[in-house]
C-alpha positions in Angstrom: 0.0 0.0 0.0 1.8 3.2 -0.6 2.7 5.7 2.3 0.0 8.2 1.4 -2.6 6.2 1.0 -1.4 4.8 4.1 -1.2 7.9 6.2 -4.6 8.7 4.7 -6.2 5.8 6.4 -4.5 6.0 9.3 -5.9 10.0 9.5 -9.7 9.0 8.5 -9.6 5.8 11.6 -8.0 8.6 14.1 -10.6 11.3 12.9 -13.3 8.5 13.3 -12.3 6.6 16.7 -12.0 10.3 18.0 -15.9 11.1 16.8 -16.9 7.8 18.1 -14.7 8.2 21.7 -16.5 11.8 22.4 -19.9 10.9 21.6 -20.1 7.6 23.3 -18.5 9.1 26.8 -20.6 11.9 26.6 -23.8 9.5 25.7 -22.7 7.6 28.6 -22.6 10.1 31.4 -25.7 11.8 30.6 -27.5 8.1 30.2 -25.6 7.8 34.0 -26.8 11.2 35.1 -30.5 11.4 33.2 -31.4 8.1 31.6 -32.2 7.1 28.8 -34.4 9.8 27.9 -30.0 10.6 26.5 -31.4 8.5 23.5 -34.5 10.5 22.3 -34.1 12.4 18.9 -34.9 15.8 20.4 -32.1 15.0 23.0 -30.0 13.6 20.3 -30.7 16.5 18.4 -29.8 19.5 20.9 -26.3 16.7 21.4 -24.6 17.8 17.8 -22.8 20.6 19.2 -22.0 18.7 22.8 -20.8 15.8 20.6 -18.5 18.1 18.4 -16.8 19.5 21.4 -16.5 16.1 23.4 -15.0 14.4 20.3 -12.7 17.8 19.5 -11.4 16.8 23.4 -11.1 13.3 22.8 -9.0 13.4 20.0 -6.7 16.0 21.4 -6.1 14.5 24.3 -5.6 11.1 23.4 -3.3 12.1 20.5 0.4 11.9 22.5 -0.7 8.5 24.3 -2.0 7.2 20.6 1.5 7.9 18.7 3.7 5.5 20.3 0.5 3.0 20.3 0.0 3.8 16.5 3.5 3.1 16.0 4.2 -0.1 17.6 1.1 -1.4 15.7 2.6 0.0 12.6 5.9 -1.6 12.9 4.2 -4.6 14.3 1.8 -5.4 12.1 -0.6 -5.5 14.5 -4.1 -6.4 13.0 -5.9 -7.9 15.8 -9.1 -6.5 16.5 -8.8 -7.6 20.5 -5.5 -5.6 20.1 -6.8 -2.8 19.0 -9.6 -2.5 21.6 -7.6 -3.1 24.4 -5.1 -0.2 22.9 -8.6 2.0 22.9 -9.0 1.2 26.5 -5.6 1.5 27.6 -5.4 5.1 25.2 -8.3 6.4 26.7 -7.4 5.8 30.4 -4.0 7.5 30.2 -5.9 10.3 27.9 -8.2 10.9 30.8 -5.6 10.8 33.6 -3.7 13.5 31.8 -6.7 15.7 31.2 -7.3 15.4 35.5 -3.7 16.4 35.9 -4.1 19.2 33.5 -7.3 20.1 35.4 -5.6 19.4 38.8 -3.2 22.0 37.9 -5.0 24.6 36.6 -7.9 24.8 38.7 -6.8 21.6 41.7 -10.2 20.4 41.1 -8.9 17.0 42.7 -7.7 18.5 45.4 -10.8 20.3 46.8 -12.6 17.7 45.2 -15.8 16.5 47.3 -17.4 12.6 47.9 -19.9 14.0 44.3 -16.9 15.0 42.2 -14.9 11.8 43.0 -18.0 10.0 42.3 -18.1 11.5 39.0 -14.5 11.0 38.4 -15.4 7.3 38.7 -18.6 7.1 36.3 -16.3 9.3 33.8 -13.6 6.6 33.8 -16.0 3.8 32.9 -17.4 5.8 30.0 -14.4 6.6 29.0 -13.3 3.1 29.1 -15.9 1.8 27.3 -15.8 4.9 25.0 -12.2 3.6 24.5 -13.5 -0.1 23.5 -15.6 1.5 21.2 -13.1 3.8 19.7 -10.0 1.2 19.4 -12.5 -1.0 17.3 -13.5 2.0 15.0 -9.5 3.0 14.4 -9.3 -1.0 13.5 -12.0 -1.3 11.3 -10.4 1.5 9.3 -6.9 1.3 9.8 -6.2 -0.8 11.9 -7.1 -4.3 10.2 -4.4 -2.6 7.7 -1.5 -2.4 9.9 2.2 -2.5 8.5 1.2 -2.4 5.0 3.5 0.5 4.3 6.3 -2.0 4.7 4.7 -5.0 3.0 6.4 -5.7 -0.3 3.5 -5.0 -3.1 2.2 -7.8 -4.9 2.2 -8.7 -8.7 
């Protein structure tokens, strides 16, 4: 496969996985918070904007923790999509733990954090795990099932 077409892919799956990351962690704190009345088209349809910004943080947050997973995969061929899922989870988690450092910093939200916020904390880390599941397995099913084909003699 040559490099740009390559790069391309691997681009449209990150792009995707990101979409797919924000809107299922936001989805899943607001089914946590109000139910599923989350999943209604009016509710769905007053989400566009809320799901634009949640995937805008997703994929800029988990962008340094996805390079040296993207690479490895790359190099490795990996093409599992149990691999890939697992990298989502693992991606998301450290994603997450640097946006509450970056919070912690700015504004120590952990630190004067109450019994509520900690609470929330947790439920956020579940979403975002299972936004992360979600997310791995959209970056394989466009990229991902491709891996290391840059380096792959081409066939004739």
């Amino acid at each position: 496969m040559p490099a740009l077409k390559r790069f391309s892919r691997i681009a449209a799956g990150y792009v995707a996985a990101s979409i797919v990351a924000g809107v299922i962690a936001l989805l899943g704190i607001l089914i946590v918070h109000i139910g599923f009345v989350a999943l209604s088209p009016r509710a769905l349809g007053e989400l566009v904007q809320p799901f634009a910004i949640a995937s805008a943080v997703a994929g800029a947050t988990a962008l340094l923790p996805t390079l040296p997973v993207g690479i490895y995969a790359e190099r490795h061929a990996k093409r599992a999509l149990a691999w890939y899922t697992r990298a989502g989870i693992g991606v998301s988690l450290v994603a997450l733990a640097l946006y509450v450092i970056v919070s912690e910093l700015a504004t120590r939200s952990i630190t004067n954090a109450t019994q509520a916020d900690i609470a929330f904390v947790v439920q956020l880390a579940i979403c975002v795990m299972i936004a992360g599941l979600c997310s791995g397995a959209t970056y394989w099913a466009i990229a991902g099932r491709h891996a290391g084909k840059i380096a792959e003699p081409a066939k004739h």
